[in-house]
N, C-alpha and C positions, 0 to 999 in steps of 0.2 A: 110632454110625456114625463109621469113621474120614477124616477130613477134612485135608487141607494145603492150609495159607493162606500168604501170600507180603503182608509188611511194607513199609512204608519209615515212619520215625519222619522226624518233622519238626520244627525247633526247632533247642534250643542240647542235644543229644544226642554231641555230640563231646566229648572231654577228660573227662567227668564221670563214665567208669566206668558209659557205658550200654550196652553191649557184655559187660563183667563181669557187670552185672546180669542181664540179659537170658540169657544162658548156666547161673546160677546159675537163674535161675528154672525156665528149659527142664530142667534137666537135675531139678531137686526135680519136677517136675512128670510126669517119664519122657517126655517128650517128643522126636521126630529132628528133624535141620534144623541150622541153623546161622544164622550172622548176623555183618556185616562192615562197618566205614564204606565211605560210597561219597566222591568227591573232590568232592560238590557239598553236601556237610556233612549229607546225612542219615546214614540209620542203614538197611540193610535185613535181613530175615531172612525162613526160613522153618520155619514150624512143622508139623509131620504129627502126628498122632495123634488120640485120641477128641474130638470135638465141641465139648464143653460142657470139656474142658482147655483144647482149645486156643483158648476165646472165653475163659477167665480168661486166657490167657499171652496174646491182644490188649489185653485191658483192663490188665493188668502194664504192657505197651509205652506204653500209652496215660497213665499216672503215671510210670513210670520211675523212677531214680533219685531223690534227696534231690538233688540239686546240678545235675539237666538240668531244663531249660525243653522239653517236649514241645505243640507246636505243634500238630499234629495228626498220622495215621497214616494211610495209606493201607491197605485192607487188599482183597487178591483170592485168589480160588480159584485155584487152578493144579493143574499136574499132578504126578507125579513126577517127572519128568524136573528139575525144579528143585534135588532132595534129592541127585543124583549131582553135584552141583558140591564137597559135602565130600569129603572122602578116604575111601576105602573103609574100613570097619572102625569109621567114628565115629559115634560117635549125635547129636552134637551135636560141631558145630564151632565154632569162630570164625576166619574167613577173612580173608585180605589186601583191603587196602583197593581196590576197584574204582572 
């Protein structure tokens, strides 16, 4: 069953190349969506695809990098309508900071 779920990382997730991470894993994984700092120093993203990928790419978020401090994660269902925030044509974005 295909499922999109909607992030926000919490912690010390800024500077440590969890953004990089997180994109490198999305994209090994075949997974749409994308992911961007917001200016209140989390991390959000969102993931679309099969089920049980996209609860490993939470649980990913949820370790993160070698160098972030991950605090906790927020995680909700949503709609598509969240997946047209990337640029047309991408499977996986990383977006300006919000």
């Amino acid at each position: 069953m295909k499922v999109i779920r909607h992030i926000v990382a919490h912690g010390r997730v800024q500077g440590v190349g969890y953004r990089a991470f997180v994109e490198d894993a999305a994209l090994r994984l075949d997974l749409e969506g994308w992911v961007r700092n917001r200016r209140d120093g989390a991390v959000e993203a969102v993931f679309s695809g099969d089920n049980d990928v996209v609860a490993r790419m939470v649980e990913a978020c949820r370790r993160g990098p070698s160098a972030a401090y991950v605090d906790g994660v927020d995680v909700a269902d949503v709609d598509a309508e969240l997946l047209r925030v990337r640029p047309p044509g991408e499977r996986f974005s990383v977006l300006a900071t919000v």
